[in-house]
N, C-alpha and C positions, 0 to 999 in steps of 0.2 A: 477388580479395580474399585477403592473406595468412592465414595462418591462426591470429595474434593479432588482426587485425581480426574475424574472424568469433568469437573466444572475447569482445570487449569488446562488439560490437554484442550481443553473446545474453549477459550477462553477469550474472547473479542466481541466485538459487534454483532449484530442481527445477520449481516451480510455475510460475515464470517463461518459462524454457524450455519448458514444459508450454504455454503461452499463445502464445509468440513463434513455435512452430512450428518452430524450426530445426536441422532434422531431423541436418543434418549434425554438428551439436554434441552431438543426442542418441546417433547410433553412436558420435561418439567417446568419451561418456563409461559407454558398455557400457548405455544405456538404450532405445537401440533396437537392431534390424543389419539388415542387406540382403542379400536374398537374394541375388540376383548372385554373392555369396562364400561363399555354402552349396550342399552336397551336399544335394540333398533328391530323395526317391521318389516321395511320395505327398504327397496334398491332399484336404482333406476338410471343404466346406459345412454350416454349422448355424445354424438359429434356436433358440438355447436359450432363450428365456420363451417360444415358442409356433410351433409351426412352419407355423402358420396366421396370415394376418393379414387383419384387419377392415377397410371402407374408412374412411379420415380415420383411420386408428393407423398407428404406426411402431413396429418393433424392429429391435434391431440382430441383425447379422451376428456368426459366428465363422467363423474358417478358419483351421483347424489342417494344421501341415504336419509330416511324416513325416522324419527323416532316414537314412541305412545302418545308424545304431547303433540303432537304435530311440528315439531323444531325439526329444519334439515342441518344437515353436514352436507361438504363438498370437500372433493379430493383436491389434494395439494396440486400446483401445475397449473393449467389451465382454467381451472376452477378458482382458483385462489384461495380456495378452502385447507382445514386443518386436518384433513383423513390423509394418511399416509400411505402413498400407494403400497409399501411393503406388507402390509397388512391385507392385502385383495391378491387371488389368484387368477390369472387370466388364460385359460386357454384358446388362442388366436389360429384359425385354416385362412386361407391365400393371403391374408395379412399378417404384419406381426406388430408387439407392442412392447417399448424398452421398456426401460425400470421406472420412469417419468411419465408412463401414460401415453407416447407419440405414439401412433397408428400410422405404418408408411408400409408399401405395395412397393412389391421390386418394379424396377427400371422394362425387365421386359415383358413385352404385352404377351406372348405366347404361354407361358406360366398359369397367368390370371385369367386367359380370354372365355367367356362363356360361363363365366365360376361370378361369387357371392363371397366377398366374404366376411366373416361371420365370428361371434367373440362372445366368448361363456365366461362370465363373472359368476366367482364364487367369492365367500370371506369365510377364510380356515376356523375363528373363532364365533361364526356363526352358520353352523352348517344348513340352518332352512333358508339362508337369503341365497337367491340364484338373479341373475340377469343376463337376459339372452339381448344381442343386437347384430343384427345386417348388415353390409356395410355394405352397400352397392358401386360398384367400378362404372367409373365416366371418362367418356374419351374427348369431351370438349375443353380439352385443359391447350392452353398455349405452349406446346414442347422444342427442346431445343434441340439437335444435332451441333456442337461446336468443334471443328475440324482444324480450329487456328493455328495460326505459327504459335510459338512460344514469344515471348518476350525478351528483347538481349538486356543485358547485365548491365546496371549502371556502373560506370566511369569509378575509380577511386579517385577521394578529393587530394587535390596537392599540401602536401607539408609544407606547414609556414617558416616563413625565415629566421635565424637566429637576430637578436636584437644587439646592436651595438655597445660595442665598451665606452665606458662612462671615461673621458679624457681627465691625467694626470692633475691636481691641485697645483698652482701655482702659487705665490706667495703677492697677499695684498698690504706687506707691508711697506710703507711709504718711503722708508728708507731702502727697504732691498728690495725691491716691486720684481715679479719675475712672471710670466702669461702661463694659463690656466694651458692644458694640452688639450685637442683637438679630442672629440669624440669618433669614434670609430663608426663607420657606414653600418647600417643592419644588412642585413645578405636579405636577396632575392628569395621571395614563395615559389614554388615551384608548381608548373600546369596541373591541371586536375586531369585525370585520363580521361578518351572519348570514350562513350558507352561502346557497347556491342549491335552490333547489328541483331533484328529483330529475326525469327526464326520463318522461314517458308513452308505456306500451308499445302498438305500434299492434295492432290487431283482425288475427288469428291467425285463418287456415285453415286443416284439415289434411285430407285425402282420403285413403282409405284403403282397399286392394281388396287381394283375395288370389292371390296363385297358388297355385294346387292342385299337388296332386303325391301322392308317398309322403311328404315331405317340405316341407310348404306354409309361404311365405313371403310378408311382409307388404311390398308396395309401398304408400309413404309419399309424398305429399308435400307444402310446408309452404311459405304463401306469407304474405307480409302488406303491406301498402299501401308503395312504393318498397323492398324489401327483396327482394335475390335469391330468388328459387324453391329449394328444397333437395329434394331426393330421398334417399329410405334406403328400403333394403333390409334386414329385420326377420325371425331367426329366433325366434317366439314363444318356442322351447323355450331358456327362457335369455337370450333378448336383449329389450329393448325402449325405445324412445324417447320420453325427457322433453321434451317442449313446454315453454318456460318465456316469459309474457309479463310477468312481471312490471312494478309501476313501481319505477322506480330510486330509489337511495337517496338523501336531501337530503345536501344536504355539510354539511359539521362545522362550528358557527360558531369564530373567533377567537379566541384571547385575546388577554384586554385584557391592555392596557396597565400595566406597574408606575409606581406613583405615586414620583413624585422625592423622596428624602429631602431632610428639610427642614437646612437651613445652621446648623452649629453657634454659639454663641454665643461673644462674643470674651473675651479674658479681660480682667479688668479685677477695679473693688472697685466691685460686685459683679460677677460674671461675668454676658454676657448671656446671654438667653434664647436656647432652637435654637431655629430657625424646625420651623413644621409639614411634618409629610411628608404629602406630595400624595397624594390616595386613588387608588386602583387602578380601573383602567378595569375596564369589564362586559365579560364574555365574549358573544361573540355567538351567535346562538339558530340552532340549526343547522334548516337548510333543510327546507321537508316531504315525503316522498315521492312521488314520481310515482303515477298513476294505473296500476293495471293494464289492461291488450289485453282484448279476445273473444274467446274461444276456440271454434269452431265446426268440428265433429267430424261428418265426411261419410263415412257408411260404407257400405259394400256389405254386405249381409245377412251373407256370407259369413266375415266378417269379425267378427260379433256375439260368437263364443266367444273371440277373443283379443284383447277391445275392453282388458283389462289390461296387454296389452303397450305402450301408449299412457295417461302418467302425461302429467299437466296440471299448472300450476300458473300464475296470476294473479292473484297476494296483491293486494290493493286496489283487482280489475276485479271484475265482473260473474259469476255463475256459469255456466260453459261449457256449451255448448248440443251436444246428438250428434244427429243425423241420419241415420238409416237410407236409403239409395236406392242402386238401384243405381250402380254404378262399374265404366267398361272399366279393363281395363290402363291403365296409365301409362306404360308405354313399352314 
């Protein structure tokens, strides 16, 4: 592809080029560069919002590069720098990392538990830059269990009414004077439909047992009738997991329908009458909320003093029930 083909194929704003991805367009216009054609020393790995990450969170990546005069670069993304991630190799263990730099840890604790993990930057056109970084796993994060109803369907709005016929011309002349004809009524809008009712959340388990330590941490986990099993990993000091079973919220009813204005009157000696305008359709009555889940709270003794780390909620169920017995590990 020539290189006015590739300037019309990518051919828009910053922001556009931003979206289309096409990288080639952004060196030429001094808004990215490529290493390949830089002199660079040095490299150097960072999680700057947290250099710990939690499981089911993501941050991004920085990598700052070094050159002979002492001037850095920074990678595109979170850096807001002009190095183009396509240009760095990452090999990522218990973490992974997209094509953007984002660093995120699966959702379950069993995977990651015990483990580091850990990210070997290389750059293909500079094979002596290397950078090693850790990435240490944290359990003080705020995690969610959400078990809710679904949400019912908002109402469809009502069809407005047709608009009246404009009434026959009559004759204004003085010698043969004859009345304008009446304008025809508009028709009625018609209701907007009620929503749907909101969806009912299923009856919620949650099992809870501690591991001891110098440093003790809460094995979680959270099951409810056809819904995946979830597991968390809970540092009391600072972290803990909201249960939520709510019932879902009813959908919004429709609006009605606008009534058809009514048909103007014709002229004439006398002029006619406008027809009437068609009344307005009824909004419809939005949906009622689902039902809340049971929440039933199985706990190992152990586990009694950091029962706060574990927040409930099932607006319009039953009030959750806790249970004291004991509990092995979970995994």
């Amino acid at each position: 592809m020539s290189r006015i083909s590739k300037f019309v194929s990518c051919l828009g704003l910053v922001s556009t080029l931003a979206l289309t991805g096409c990288s080639s367009i952004k060196v030429h216009l001094g808004m990215r560069v490529r290493l390949d054609k830089l002199p660079i020393t040095s490299m150097e790995a960072t999680l700057p919002k947290d250099p710990a990450i939690a499981p089911g969170e993501k941050t991004p990546l920085v990598v700052t590069f070094t050159q002979p005069d002492g001037k850095t670069l920074v990678t595109e993304g979170q850096g807001k720098g002009k190095v183009l991630w396509s240009d760095l190799a990452i090999a990522a263990s218990v973490v992974t990392v997209n094509k953007k730099g984002v660093v995120s840890l699966a959702h379950d604790p069993r995977v990651s538990d015990g483990k580091t993990g850990h990210l070997a930057i290389t750059v293909p056109s500079h094979p002596d830059l290397h950078a090693e970084l850790d990435i240490p796993l944290r359990y003080n994060y705020k995690f969610v269990a959400n078990y809710s109803g679904s949400a019912g369907s908002s109402g469809l709005n009502g069809s407005d009414g047709t608009d009246g016929v404009s009434g026959s011309p009559g004759s204004t002349d003085p010698n043969n004077p004859s009345p304008g004809g009446n304008g025809s009524a508009g028709s009625g809008g018609s209701n907007g439909q009620d929503g749907d009712p909101g969806g009912d959340a299923p009856p919620v388990q949650v099992q809870a047992t501690l591991r001891p330590g110098a440093h003790p941490l809460l094995q979680i986990a959270v099951t409810a009738p056809g819904r995946k099993e979830h597991f968390y990993l809970v540092d009391p000091q600072g972290g803990s997991l909201t249960v939520t079973a709510n019932g879902g919220p009813g959908g919004s009813g429709g609006k009605g329908g606008r009534g058809g204005h009514g048909g103007a009157g014709g002229s004439g000696t006398p002029d006619g009458q406008a027809g009437q305008d068609g009344s307005d359709g009824r909004d419809g009555f939005s949906g009622p909320d689902g039902r809340g889940g049971s929440i039933t709270v199985l706990y190992d003794p152990q586990v009694k003093p950091f029962l706060s780390t574990i927040v409930l909620s099932n607006q319009g169920g039953p009030k959750p029930i806790f249970q004291e017995q004991p509990i092995p590990p979970l995994w």
